[in-house]
GULUM-748325 format. One record per residue: residue number from 0; residue in three letters; x, y, z of N, C-alpha, C in turn. Coordinates in steps of 0.1 Angstrom, whole numbers. Each point is the difference from the previous one (the first is absolute). Example, Ala and Ser with C-alpha at 12.3 -4.5 7.8 and 13.67 -1.06 7.14 Angstrom:
2
0,ALA,132,-57,78,-9,12,0,9,12,0
1,SER,-4,11,-7,9,11,0,-8,11,8
//
This chain:
104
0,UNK,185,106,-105,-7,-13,4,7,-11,-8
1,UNK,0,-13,9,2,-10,-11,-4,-6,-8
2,UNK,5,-7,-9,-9,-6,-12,-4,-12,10
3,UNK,-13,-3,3,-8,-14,3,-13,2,-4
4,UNK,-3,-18,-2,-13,-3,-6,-7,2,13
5,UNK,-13,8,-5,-10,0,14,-9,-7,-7
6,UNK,-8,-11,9,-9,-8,-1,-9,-1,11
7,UNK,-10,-8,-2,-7,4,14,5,-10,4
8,UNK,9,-14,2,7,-3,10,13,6,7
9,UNK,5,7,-11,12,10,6,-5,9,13
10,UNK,-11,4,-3,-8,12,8,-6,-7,8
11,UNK,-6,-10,0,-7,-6,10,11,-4,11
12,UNK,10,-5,-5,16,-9,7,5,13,4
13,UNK,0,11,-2,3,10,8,-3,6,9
14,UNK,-16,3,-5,-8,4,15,0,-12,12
15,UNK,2,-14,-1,0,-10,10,13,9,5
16,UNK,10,-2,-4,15,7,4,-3,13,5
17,UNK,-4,7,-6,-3,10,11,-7,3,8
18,UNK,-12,-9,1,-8,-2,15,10,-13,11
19,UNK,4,-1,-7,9,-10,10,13,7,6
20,UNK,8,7,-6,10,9,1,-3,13,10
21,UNK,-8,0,1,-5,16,5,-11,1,9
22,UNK,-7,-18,5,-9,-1,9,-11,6,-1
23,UNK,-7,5,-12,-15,9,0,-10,-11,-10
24,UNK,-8,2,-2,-9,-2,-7,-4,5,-14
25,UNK,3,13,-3,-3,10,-8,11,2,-7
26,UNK,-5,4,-11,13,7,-7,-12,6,-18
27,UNK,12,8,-5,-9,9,-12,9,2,-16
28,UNK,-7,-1,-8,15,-5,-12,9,5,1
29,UNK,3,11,7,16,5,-2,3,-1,10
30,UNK,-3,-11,10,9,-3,10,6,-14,-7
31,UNK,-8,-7,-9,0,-13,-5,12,2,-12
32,UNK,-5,10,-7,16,2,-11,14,11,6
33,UNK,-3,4,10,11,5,8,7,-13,2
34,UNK,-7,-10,8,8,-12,3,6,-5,-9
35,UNK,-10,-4,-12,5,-10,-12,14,10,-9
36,UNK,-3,15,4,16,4,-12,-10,9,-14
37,UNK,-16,-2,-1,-2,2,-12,-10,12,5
38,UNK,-2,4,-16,-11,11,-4,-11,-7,6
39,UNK,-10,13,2,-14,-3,12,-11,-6,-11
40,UNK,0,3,-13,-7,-1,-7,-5,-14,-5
41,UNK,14,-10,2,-4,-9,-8,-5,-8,16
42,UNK,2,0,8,-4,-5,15,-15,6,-2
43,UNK,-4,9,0,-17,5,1,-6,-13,-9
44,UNK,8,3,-12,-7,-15,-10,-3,-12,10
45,UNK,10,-4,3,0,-17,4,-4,3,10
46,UNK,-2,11,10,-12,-1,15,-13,2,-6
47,UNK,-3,5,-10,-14,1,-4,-2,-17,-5
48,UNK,5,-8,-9,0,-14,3,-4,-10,10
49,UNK,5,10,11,9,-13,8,-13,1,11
50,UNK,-10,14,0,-11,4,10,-11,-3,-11
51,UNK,1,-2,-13,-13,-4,-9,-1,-16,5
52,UNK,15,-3,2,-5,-22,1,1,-3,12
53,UNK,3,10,11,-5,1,17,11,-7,5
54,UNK,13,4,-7,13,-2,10,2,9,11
55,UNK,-4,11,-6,1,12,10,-12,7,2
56,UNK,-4,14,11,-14,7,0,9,8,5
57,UNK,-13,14,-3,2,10,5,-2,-1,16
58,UNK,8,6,4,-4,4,15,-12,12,0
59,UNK,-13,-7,8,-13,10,-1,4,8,11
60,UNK,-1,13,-4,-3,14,8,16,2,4
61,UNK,10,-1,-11,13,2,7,4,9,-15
62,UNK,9,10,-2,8,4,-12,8,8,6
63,UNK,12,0,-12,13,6,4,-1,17,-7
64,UNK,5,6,11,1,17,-6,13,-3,-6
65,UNK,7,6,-12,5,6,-9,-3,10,-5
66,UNK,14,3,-6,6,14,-3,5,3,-20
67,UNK,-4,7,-10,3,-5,-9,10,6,1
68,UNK,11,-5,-11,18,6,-3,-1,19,-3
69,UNK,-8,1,-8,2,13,-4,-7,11,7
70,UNK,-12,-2,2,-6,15,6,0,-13,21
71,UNK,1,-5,2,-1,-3,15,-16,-6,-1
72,UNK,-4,1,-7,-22,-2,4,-1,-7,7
73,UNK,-3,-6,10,-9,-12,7,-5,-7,-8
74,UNK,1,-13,-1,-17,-8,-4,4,-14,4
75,UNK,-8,-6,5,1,-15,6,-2,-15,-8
76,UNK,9,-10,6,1,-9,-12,-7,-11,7
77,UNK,-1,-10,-5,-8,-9,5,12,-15,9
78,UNK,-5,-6,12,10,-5,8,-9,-12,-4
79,UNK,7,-10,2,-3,-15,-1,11,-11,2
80,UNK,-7,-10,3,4,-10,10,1,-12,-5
81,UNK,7,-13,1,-3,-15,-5,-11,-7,9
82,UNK,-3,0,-12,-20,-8,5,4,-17,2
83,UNK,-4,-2,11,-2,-12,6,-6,-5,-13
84,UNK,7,-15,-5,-7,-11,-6,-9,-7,5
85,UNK,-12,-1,-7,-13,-10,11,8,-15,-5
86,UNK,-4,-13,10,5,-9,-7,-11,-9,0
87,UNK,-2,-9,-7,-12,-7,-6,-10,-4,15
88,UNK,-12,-5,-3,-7,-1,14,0,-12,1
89,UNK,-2,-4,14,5,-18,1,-17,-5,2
90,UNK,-7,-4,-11,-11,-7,3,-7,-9,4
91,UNK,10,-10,1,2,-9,10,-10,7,17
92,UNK,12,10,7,-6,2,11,-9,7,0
93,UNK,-4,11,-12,-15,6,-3,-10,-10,-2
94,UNK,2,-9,-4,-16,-15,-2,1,-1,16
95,UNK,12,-1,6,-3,-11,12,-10,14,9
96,UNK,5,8,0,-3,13,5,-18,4,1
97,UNK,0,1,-17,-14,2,-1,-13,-10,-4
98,UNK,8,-10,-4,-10,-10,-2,-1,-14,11
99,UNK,9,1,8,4,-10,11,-5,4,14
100,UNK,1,14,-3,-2,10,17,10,-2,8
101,UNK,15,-1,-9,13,-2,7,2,-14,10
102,UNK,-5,-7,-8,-3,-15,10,14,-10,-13
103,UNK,3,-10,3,7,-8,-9,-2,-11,-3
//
């Protein structure tokens, strides 16, 4: 692997690139440091970040089967997505809305 700094904007600027690259929605850390070139480990860091300050969410009721390296086991990883930003609310048209009865 190569030497690069993983941060949660490295990882975050990657998973954009790889949902953009590849047309899906989803993706799971080691599809995210497969991309970037790095170890999976320090990526789990900065997505645990990046889903604690709601850059990203898990995808509900979705997980990836995996296989481990040495005995083959199954166990499933968790898939997640870039979470839509809310953007501030325009209160302006909520007064006219609710306190006007949509009149002007």
């Amino acid at each position: 692997m190569k030497e690069t700094a993983v941060t949660t904007e490295s990882v975050l600027s990657a998973a954009r690139a790889l949902v953009a690259t590849e047309g899906r929605q989803h993706f799971t850390t080691m599809e995210i440091a497969r991309h970037m070139g790095v170890e999976e480990y320090p990526v789990r860091a900065a997505v645990s970040w990046l889903n604690r300050y709601r850059m990203i969410e898990v995808v509900p009721g979705v997980r990836s089967q995996r296989y481990t390296r040495q005995s083959g086991e199954a166990y499933s990883a968790t898939v997640y997505q870039i979470r839509e930003q809310e953007t501030a609310p325009d209160f302006t048209t909520l007064h006219m809305v609710f306190c006007c009865g949509g009149r002007r």
